[in-house]
C-alpha positions as a printed NumPy array, in Angstrom:
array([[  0.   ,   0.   ,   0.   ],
       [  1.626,   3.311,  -1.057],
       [  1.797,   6.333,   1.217],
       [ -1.112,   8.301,  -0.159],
       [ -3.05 ,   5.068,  -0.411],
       [ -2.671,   4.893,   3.559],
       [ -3.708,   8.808,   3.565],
       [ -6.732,   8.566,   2.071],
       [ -7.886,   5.694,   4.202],
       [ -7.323,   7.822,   7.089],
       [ -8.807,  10.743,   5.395],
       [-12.351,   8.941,   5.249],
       [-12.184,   8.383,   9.288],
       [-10.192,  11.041,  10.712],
       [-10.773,  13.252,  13.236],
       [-11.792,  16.919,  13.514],
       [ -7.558,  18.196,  14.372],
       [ -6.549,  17.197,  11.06 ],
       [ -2.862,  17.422,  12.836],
       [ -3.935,  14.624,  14.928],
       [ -4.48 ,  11.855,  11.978],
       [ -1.332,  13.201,   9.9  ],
       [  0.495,  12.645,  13.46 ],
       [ -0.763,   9.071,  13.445],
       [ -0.031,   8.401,   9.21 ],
       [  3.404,   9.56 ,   9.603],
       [  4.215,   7.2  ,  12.553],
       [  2.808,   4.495,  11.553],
       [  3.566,   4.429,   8.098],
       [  7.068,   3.026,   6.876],
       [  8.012,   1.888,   3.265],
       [  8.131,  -1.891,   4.338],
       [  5.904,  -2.463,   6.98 ],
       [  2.113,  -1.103,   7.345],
       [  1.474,  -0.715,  11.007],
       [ -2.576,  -0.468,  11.369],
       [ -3.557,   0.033,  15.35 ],
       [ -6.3  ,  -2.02 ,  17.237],
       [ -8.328,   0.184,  19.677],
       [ -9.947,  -2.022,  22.604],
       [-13.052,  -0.893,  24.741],
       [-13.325,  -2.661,  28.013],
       [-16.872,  -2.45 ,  29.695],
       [-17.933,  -2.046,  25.912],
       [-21.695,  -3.204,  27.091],
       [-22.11 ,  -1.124,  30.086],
       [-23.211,   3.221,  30.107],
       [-19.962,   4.589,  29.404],
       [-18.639,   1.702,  27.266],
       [-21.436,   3.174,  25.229],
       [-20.564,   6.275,  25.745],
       [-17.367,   5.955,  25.117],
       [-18.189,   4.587,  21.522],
       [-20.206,   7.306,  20.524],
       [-17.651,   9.42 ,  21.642],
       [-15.444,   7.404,  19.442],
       [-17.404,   8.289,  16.521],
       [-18.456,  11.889,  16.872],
       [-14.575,  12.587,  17.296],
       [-13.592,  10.083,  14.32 ],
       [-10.731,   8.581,  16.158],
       [ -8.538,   6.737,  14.033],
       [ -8.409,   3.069,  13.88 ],
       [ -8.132,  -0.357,  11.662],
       [ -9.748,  -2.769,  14.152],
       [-11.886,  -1.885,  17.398],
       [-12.142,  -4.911,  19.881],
       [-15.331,  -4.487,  21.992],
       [-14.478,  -6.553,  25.319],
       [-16.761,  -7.102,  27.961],
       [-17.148, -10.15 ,  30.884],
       [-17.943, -13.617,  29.61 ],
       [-21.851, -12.908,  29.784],
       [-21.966, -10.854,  27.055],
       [-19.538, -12.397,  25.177],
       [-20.957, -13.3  ,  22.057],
       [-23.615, -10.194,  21.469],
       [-23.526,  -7.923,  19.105],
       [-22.789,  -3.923,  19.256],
       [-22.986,  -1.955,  16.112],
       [-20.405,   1.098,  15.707],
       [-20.825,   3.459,  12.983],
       [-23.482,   1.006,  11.407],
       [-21.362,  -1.951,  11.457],
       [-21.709,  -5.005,  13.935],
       [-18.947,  -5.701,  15.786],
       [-19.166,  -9.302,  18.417],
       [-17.797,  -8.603,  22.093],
       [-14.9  , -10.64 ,  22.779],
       [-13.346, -11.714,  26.736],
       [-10.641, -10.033,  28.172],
       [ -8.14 , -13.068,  27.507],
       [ -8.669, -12.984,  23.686],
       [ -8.512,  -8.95 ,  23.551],
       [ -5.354,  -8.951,  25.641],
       [ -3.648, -11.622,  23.175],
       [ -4.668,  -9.446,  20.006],
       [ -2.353,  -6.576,  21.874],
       [ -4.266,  -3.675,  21.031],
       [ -2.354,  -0.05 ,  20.88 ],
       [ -4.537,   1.579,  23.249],
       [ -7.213,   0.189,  25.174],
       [-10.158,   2.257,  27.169],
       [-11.352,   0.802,  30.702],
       [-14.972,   1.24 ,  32.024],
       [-15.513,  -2.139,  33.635],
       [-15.191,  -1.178,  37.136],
       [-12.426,  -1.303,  39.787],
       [-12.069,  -5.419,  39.937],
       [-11.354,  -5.912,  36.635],
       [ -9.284,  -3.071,  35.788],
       [ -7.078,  -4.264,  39.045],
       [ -6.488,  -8.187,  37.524],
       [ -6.373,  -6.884,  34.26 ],
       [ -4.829,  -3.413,  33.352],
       [ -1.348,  -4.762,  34.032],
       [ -1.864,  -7.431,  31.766],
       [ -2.593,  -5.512,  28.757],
       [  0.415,  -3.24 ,  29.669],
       [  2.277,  -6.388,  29.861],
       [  1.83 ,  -6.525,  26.239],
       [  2.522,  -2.608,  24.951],
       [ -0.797,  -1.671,  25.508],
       [ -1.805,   1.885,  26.638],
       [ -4.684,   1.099,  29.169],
       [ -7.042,   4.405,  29.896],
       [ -8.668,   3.405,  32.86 ],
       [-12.305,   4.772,  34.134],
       [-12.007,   3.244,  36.965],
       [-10.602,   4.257,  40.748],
       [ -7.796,   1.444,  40.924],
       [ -5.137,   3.525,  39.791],
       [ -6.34 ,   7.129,  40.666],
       [ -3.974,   7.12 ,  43.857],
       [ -1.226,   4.803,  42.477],
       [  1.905,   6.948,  42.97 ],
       [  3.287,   5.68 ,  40.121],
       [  0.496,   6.293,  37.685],
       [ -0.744,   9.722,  36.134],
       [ -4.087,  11.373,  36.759],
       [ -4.809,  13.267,  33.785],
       [ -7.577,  15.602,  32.723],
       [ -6.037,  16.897,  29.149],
       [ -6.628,  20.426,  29.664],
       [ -4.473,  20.716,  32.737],
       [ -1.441,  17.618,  32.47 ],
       [ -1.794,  15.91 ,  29.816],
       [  2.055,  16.837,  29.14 ],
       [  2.982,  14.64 ,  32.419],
       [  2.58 ,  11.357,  30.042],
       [  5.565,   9.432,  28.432],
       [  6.101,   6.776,  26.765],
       [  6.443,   4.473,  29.933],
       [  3.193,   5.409,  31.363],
       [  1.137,   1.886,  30.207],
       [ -1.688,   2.454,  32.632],
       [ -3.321,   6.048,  32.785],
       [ -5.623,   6.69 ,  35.46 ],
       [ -9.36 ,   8.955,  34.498],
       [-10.119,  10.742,  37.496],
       [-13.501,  10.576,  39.061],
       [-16.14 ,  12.499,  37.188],
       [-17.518,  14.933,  39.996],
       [-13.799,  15.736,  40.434],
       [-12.691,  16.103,  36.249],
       [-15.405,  18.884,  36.273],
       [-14.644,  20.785,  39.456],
       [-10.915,  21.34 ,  38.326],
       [-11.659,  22.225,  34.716],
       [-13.28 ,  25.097,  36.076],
       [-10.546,  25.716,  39.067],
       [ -7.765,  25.509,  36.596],
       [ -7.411,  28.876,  35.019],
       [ -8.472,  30.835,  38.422],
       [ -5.719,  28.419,  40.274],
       [ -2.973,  30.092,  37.759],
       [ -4.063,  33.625,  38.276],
       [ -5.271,  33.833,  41.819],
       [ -3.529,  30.339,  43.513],
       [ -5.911,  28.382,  45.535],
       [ -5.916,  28.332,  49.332],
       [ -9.197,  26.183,  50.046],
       [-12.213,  24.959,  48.311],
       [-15.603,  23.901,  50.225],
       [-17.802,  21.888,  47.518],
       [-21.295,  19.96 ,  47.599],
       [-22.06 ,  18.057,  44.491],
       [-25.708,  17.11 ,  43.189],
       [-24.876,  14.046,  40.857],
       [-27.422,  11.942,  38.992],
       [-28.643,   8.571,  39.273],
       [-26.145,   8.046,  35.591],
       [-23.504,   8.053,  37.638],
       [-24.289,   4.664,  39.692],
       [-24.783,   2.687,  36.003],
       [-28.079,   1.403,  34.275],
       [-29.358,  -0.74 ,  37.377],
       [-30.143,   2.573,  39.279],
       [-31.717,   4.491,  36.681],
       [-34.114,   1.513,  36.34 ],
       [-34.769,   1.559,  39.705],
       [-35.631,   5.363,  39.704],
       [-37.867,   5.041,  36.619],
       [-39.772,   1.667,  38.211],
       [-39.976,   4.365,  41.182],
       [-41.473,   6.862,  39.154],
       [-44.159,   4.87 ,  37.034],
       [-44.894,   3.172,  41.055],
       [-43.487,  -0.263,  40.001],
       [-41.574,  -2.582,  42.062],
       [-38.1  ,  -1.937,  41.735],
       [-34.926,  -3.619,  42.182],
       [-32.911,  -1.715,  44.735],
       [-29.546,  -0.281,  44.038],
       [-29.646,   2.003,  46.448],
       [-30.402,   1.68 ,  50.132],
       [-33.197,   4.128,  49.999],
       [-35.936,   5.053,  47.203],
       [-34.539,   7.579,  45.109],
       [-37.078,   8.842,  43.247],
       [-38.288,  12.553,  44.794],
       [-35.672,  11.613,  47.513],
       [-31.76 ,  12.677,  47.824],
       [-29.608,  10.917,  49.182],
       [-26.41 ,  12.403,  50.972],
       [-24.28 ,   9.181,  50.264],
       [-22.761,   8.086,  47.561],
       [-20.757,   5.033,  47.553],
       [-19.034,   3.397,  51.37 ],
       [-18.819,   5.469,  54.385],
       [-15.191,   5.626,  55.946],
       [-13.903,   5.901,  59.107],
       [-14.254,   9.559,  59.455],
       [-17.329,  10.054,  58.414],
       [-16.723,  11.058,  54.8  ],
       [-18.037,   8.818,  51.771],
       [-15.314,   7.178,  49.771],
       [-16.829,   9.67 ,  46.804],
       [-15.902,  12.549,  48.81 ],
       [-12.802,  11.685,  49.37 ],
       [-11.74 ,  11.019,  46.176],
       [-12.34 ,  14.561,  45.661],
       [-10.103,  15.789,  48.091],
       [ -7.628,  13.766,  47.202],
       [ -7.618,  13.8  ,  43.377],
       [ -7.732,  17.217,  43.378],
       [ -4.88 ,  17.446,  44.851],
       [ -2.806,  15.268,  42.573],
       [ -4.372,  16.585,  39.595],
       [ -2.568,  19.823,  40.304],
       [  0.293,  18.292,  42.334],
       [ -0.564,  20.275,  44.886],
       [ -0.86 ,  18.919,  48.557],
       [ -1.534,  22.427,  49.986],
       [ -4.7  ,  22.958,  48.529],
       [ -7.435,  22.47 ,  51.469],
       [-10.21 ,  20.626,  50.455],
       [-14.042,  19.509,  51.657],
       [-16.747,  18.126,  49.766],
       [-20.165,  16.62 ,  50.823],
       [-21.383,  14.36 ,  48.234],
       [-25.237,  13.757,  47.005],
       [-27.313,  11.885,  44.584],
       [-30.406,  13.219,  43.219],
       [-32.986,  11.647,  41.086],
       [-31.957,  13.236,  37.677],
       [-30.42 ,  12.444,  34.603],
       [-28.344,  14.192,  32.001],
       [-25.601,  15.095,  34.313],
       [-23.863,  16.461,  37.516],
       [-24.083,  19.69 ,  39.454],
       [-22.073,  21.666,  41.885],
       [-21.89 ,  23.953,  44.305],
       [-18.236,  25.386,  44.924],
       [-16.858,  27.206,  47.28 ],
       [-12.806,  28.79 ,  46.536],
       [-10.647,  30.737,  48.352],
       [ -8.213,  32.189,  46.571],
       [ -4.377,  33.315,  47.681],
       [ -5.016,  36.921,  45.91 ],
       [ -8.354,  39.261,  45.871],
       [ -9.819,  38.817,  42.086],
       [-11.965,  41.21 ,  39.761],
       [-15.34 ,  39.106,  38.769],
       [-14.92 ,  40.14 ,  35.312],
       [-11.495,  39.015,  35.071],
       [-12.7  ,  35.373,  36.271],
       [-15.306,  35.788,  33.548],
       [-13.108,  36.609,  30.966],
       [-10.596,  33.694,  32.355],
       [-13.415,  30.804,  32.217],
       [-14.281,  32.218,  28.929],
       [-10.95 ,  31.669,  27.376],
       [-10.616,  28.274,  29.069],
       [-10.525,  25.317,  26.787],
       [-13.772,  23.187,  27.537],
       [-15.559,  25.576,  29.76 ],
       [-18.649,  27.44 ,  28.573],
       [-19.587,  30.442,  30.61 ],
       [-23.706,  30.536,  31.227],
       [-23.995,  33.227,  33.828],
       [-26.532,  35.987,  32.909],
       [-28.938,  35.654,  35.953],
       [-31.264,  38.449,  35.014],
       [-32.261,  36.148,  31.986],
       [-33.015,  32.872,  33.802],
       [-29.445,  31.823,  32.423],
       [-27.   ,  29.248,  34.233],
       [-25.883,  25.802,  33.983],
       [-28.11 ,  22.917,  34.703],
       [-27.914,  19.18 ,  34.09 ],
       [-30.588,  19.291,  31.187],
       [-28.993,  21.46 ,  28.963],
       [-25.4  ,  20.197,  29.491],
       [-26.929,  16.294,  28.291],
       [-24.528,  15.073,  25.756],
       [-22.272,  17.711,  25.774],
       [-18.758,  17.631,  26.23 ],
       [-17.951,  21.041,  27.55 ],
       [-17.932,  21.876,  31.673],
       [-20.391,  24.644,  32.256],
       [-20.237,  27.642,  34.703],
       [-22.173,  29.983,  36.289],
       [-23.692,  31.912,  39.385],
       [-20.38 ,  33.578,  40.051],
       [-20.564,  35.834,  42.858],
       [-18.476,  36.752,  45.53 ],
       [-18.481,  35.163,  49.058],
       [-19.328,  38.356,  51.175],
       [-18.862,  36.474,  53.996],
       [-14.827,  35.896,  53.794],
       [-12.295,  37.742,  51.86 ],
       [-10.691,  36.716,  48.521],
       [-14.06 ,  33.833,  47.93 ],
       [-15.855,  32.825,  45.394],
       [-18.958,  30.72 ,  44.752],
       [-19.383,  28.729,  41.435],
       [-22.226,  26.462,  40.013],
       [-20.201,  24.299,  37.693],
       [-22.345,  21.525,  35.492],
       [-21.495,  18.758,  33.332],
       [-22.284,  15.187,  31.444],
       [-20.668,  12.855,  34.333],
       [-21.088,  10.535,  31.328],
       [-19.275,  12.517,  28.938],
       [-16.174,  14.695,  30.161],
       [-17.038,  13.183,  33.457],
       [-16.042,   9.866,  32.072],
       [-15.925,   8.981,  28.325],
       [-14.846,  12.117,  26.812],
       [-11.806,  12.962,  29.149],
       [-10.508,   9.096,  28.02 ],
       [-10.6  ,   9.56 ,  24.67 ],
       [ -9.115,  12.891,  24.855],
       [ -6.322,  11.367,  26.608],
       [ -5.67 ,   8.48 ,  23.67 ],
       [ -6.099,  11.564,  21.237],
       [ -3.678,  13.332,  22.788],
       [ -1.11 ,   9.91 ,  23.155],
       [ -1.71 ,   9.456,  19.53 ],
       [ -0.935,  13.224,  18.574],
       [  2.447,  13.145,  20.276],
       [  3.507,   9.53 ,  19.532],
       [  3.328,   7.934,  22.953],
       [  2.094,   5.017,  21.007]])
């Protein structure tokens, strides 16, 4: 197959940074040997496995063979991507086809026994999952912020947790300009976030059906201040995850954080309420004009209209939103922020396959 052959293949399938699929023709192309890349999806079946895929597709990521893998019980069935069928396939055959890059969503367990076994084989594993978040020795990575921490040797790349990816999006710009001393936040997540089994329980809840219980408590016209194990001191294993990811996310241990974590009977994404104390006093119009200018955050705060972000509008979207900023009057240098977003999307699936785009675009694969 000759060079421009190879190009326009890619050309038919390639995504919107045109940079990012000449990146990918030029290293994998040599005059003897056609290298064509294997993407796997792990969790393929589940909500964000299907997210993920339709991310996939809207941001035509370059590939010559996707392996859907999910547990042996849905081996066998049938997923269609971009109008084609594909059959899942188990973890053991996906890790012996040695896929370039492959995309976790299949929950903590599995990404534990098997993660290091697809790095084992030159894979690059992007993992949804909490197992790594806190490894030491593996990155946390939301693009925007450090995606330039990655290298080649980093086989296993951790997606930090969704409330958490949306909350620093926001943070980062204001944490350049103004540094960040504490930040007090209460999230309002939907029902998305738990998986399929407890949006069918909310729906049998709302059309008065039996319903299978995923949570310990109904949740329809109900919220729930708990969201997943209580720990020894009182906090929910959710909140701290925010605490601490935030703080390796900007590699930054002096950053004070609190968060109270709740689940509320909606869909289409999560919401919250933050609370930042900045190092330096700051001009609400320059925070404005700094979330304005910051990649992947859309500004909606024109309260006089009816105008802020809310879980129904940010549905499928891939940008964090922001609004209600106002100043603490309360404590000096303060600010609160509404921040919204798809915990399905940049919460989960989007942030993943930024990170293989942004592998692929500066040949860590």
């Amino acid at each position: 197959m000759s060079f421009l052959q190879f190009w326009l293949k890619y050309l038919n399938h390639k995504p919107d940074n045109d940079s990012i699929a000449l990146t990918f023709v030029l290293q994998k192309f040599s005059t003897t040997t056609l290298y064509l890349m294997k993407l796997a999806v792990v969790g393929a079946t589940g909500l964000v496995g299907s997210e993920i895929l339709e991310v996939l597709a809207e941001h035509n990521f370059p590939f010559d063979e996707l392996l859907l893998v999910a547990s042996e019980r849905s081996v066998g069935k049938q997923i269609d991507y971009k109008g084609k069928p594909y059959t899942v396939i188990g973890l053991a055959e996906a890790v012996s086809l040695k896929p370039e890059v492959a995309i976790f969503s299949a929950g903590g367990g599995t990404s534990t026994e098997w993660a290091p076994k697809f790095a084992e084989v030159g894979t690059i594993v992007i993992d949804n999952s909490s197992a790594w978040r806190m490894d030491p020795t593996k990155k946390l990575i939301v693009p925007e912020i450090n995606a330039k921490e990655l290298t080649k040797e980093d086989k296993i790349i951790a997606n930090p947790n969704c409330s958490t990816i949306q909350m620093v999006l926001a943070l980062a710009p204001l944490r350049e300009r103004y540094g960040i001393k504490r930040v007090v936040v209460s999230t309002y997540q939907s029902v998305t976030g738990t998986g399929v089994a407890a949006v069918e329980q909310m729906m049998a809840e709302r059309a008065g059906e039996k319903a299978n219980m995923v949570y310990p408590h109904k949740i329809d016209m109900n919220v729930l201040p708990h969201i997943d194990v209580f720990q020894e001191n009182g906090y929910t294993k959710e909140e701290m995850k925010m605490i601490k990811e935030t703080k390796k996310i900007f590699s930054d241990d002096t950053i004070q954080v609190t968060a109270t974590t709740v689940r509320i009977p909606t869909m289409g994404g999560h919401s919250e309420s933050v609370n930042v104390e900045f190092k330096e006093d700051f001009d609400l119009a320059e925070v404005r004009e700094l979330l304005a200018a910051a990649p992947g955050v859309i500004v909606q705060d024109d309260p006089a209209n009816n105008i802020y972000p809310m879980p129904i509008t940010a549905h499928k979207k891939d940008e964090v939103f922001v609004g209600r900023l106002r100043r603490d009057e309360s404590q000096a240098n303060t600010l609160n922020m509404w921040i919204v977003a798809d915990n399905l999307r940049k919460g989960a699936a989007t942030n993943a396959v930024q990170i293989a785009e942004y592998a692929l675009a500066n040949g860590l694969f």
